[in-house]
C-alpha positions as MATLAB code, in Angstrom:
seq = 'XXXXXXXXXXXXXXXXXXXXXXXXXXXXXXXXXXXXXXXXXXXXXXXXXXXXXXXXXXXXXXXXXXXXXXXXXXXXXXXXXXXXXXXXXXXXXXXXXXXXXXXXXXXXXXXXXXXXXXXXXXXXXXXXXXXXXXXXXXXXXX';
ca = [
      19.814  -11.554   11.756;
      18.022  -11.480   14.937;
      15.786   -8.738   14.262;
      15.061   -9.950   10.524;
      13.181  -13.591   12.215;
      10.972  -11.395   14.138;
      10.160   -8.821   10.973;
       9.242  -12.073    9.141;
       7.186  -13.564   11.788;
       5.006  -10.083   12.327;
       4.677  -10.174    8.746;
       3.527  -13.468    8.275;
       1.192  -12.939   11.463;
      -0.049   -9.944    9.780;
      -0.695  -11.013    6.537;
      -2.884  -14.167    8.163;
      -5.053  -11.419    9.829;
      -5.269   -9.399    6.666;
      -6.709  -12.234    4.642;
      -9.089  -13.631    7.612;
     -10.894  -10.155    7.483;
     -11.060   -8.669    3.862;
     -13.343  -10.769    2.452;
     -16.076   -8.427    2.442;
     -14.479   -4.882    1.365;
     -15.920   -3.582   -1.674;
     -14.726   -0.967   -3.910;
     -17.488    1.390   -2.773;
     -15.490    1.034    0.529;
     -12.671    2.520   -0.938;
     -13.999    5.281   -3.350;
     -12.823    8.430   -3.700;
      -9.997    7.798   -0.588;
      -6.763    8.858   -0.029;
      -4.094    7.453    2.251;
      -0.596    8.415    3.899;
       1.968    5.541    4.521;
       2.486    5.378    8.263;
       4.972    2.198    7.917;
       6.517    0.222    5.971;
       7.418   -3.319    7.616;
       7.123   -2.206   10.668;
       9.240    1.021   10.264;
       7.999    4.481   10.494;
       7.750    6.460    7.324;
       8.424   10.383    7.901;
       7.710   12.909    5.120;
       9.945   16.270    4.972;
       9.715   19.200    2.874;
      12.176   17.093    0.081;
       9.793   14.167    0.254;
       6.368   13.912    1.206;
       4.621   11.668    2.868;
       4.135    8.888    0.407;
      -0.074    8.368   -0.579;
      -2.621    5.859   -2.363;
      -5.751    7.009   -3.550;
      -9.029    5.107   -4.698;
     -11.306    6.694   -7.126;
     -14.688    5.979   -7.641;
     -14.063    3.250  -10.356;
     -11.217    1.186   -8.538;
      -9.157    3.478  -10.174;
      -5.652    3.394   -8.052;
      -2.998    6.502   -8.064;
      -0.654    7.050   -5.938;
       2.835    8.075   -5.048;
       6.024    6.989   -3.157;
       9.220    8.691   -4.695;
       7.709    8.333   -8.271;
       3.783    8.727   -9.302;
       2.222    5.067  -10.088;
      -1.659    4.714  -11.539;
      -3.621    1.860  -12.682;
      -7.343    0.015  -12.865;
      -7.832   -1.956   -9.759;
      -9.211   -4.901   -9.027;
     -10.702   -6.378   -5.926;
     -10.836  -10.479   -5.569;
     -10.523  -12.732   -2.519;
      -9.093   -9.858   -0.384;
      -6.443   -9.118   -2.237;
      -6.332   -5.756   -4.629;
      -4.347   -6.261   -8.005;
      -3.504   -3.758  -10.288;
      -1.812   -5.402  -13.919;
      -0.642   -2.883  -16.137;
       0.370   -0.298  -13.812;
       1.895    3.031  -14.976;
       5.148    4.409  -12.911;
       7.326    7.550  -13.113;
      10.620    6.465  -13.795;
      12.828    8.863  -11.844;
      15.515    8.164   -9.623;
      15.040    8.914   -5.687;
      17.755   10.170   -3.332;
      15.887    8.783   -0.395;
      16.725    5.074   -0.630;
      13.518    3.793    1.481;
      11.926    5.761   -1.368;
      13.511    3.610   -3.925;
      12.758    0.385   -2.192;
       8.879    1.655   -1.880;
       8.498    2.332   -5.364;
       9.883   -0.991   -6.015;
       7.709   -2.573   -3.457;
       4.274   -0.589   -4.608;
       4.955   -2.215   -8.076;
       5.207   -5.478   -7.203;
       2.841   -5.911   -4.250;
      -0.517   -4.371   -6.561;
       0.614   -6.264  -10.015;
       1.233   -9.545   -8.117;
      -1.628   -8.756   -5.820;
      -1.962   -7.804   -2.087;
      -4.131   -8.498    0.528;
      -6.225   -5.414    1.427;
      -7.737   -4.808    5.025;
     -10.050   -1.943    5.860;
     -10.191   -1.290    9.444;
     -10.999    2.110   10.290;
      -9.373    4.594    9.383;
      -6.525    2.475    8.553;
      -5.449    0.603    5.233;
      -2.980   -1.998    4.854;
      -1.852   -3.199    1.859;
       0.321   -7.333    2.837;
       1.827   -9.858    1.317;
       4.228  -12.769    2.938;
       6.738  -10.751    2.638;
       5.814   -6.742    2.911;
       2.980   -5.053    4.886;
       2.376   -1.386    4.423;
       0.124    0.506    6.545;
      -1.917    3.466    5.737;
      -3.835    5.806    7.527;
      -7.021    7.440    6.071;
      -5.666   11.288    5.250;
      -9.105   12.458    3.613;
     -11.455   12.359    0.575;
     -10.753   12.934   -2.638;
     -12.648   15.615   -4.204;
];
């Protein structure tokens, strides 16, 4: 219980940061990128030969793709900060990773109920009051 307060609070903190700063990122900011997931509320994310490092990627059109045990893909949309993506499609297979399972979960919900999105760098992060994931900047997509 004591460690869960202080996840909570750095969440909260972070997701008051995230939405003072994204007003201004624009799609074009975010075309044609692709991202690795670096951590999940605060805790590292590894990739191994069994599961690779888990990715979003931003076409040209706002088009979102991505994957975290199963492949998700959808038309985003960019509004007050925050990137939502209704409709999204999802691979439905079962993961043997469990922090897998819970990002898949997490992916969906975040982007349909909408995120705020931050753009610093080379690094992405993707928050709500509850969740932050945090991306770094892998390379373009061709």
């Amino acid at each position: 219980m004591k460690k869960i307060i202080p996840l909570i609070a750095l969440s909260v903190a972070l997701s008051a940061c995230v939405s003072s700063r994204t007003d201004t990122l624009k799609p074009e900011q975010l075309a044609n990128q692709r991202f690795v997931l670096t951590t999940f509320n605060g805790k590292a994310v590894t990739a191994s030969d069994q599961s690779p490092a888990p990715e979003i990627r931003f076409d040209k059109d706002l088009r979102v793709s991505g994957k975290m045990c199963n492949g998700f893909m959808g038309q985003g949309k960019l509004s007050d900060g925050a990137l939502t993506v209704k409709h999204m499609g999802m691979t439905m297979m079962m993961c043997v990773d469990p922090q897998r399972n819970e990002l898949d979960h997490t992916i969906q919900a975040m982007l349909n109920n909408g995120a705020q999105i931050d753009l610093t760098g080379d690094q992405l992060t993707l928050a709500t009051a509850s969740q932050t994931l945090i991306y770094t900047r892998a390379n373009n997509v061709q």
